[in-house]
N, C-alpha and C positions, 0 to 999 in steps of 0.2 A: 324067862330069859335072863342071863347073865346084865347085869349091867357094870361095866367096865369106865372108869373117868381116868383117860391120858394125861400123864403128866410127861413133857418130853423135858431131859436133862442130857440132851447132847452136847450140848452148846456148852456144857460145865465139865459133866463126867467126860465126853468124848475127847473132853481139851487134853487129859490124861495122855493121849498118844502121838500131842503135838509140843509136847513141852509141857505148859501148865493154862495153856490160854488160847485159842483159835485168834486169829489177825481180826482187824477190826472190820477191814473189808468182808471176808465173811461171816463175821457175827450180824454184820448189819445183813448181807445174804438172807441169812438162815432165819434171823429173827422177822425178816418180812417174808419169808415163806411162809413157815408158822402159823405167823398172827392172821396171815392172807387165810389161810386153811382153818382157822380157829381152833386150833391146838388150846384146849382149857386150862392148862396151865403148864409155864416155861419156867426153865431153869437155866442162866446164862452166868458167865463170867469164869472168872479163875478158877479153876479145878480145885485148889485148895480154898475156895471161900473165898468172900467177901474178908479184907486183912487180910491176906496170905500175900501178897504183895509185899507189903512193910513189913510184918511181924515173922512170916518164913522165909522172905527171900525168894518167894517164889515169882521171879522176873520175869522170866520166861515168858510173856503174857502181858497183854495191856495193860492198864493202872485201871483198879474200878472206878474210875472218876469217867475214863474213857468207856468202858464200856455203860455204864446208867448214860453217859448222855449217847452215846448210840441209841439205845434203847426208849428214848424221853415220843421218839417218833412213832413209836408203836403202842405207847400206852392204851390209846383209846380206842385199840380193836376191838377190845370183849374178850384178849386171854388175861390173864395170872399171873403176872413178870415178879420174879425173885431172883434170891441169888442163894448161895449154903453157905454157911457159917461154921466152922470147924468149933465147935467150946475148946476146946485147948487154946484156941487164938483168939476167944472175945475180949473182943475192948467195945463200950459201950458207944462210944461216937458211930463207929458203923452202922448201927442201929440207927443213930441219926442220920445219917448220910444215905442210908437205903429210904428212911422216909421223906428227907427232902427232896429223894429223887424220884420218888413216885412208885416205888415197888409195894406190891400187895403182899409179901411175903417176904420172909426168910427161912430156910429150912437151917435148923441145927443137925449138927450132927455129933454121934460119939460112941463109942463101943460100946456094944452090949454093958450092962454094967455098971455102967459109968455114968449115967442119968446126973447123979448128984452136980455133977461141974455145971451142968447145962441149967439148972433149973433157973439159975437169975437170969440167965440169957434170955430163955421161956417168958418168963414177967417181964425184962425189959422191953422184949419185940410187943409181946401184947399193949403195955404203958405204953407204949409209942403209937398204938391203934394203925398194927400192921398183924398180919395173921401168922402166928407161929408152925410152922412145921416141924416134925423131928423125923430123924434118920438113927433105927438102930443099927448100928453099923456091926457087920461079925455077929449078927444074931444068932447064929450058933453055939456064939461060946455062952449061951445061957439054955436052958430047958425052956420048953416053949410056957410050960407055967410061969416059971420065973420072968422071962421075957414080957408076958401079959402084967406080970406085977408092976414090971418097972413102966409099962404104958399107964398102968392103972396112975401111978405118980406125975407121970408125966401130963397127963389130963386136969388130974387136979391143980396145978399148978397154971392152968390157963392153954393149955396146948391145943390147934385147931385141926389138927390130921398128924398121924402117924405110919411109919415107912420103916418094914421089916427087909431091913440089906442083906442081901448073897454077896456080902464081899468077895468073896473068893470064887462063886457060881458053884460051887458043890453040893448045897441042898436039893436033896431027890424031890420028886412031886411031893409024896404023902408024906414028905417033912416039912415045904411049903404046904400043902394042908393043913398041918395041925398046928402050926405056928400060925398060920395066919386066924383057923379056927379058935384058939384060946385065944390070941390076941383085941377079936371082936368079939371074943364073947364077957372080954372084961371093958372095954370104954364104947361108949356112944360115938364117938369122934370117928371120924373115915381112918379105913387102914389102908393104906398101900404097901405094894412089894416091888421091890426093886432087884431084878435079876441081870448078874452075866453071866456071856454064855463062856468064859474059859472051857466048861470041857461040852458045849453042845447042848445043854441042859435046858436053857433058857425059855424053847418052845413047850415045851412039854410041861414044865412050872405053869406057864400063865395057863393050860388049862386044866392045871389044878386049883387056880384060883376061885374063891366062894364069891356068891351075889355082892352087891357094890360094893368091891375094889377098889382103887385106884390102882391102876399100873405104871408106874416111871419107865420109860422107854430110852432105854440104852441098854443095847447090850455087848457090853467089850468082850474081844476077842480075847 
């Protein structure tokens, strides 16, 4: 049997089609729903990351200071509370500020490719003894060899789970198959995929997906 571990990231990606941020009254909603239902690991705040606030302008959305203390209540369910981290926008205090505020996580994220920006980011969240995630984002624009190459580095570097993105939701099944299969067949660390459904896709990807998975659950329209 398949074993599949949810990661939901509505509460972050979903913000995407409300601006840049869900209100704080239903963040607090959503994240006691959740936690209620032991969702194993969450992904909340700014669509554009923790910083995207300050550094993009992305207003649109509560200040991450408001949503970690929304969130300070739900710590001690039993899920996963993070937030994403754009590498184009790290500043290293974030890093701080995610771990004074009690999160187990941050997921980096950055284009296929593009690994190199991210890797001190990778060290810093580990230094700070929180668990690193990554998001290849547009995993397409690389060969799924190449793609597994740049997990291979991304592992080395301290990484604690990895997330092949459908930015766009146009990868067929047996293209999420063989991405996701070279992917695990180069790091030990969990792989996740992260699907949308722009053109309907979405269902039919996750079962293509191999034995333990993670699945990020959002699927945008």
């Amino acid at each position: 049997m398949k074993k599949v571990v949810l990661m939901d990231c509505t509460l972050r990606d979903g913000a995407n089609v409300v601006g840049k941020g869900f209100s704080a009254e239903i963040t607090d909603m959503v994240l006691d729903g959740l936690t209620a239902c032991r969702v194993p690991i969450i992904e909340f705040g700014n669509a554009g990351g923790i910083g995207a606030y300050e550094v993009a302008g992305f207003t649109a959305a509560e200040t991450d200071e408001t949503y970690l203390e929304i969130a300070k209540k739900y710590l001690d369910r039993g899920s996963e509370l993070g937030m994403f981290l754009n590498a184009k926008r790290y500043r290293e205090k974030n890093v701080t500020l995610a771990k004074e505020s009690g999160l187990s996580f941050l997921r980096v994220g950055a284009d296929a490719g593009d690994a190199d920006i991210a890797v001190q980011a990778v060290k810093d969240i580990k230094n700070a003894g929180l668990k690193a995630f990554y998001s290849q984002m547009k995993a397409y624009l690389l060969t799924p060899e190449e793609l597994a190459e740049e997990g291979k580095k991304l592992e080395d570097a301290g990484l604690d789970q990895i997330t092949i993105m459908d930015s766009a939701g146009t990868m067929l099944p047996n293209q999420v198959a063989e991405y996701t299969k070279k992917l695990k067949e180069a790091v030990a660390i969990p792989v996740a995929f992260h699907c949308h459904n722009n053109l309907g896709l979405s269902f039919r990807q996750r079962g293509s997906l191999p034995i333990k998975t993670v699945l990020t659950f959002w699927t945008a329209a």
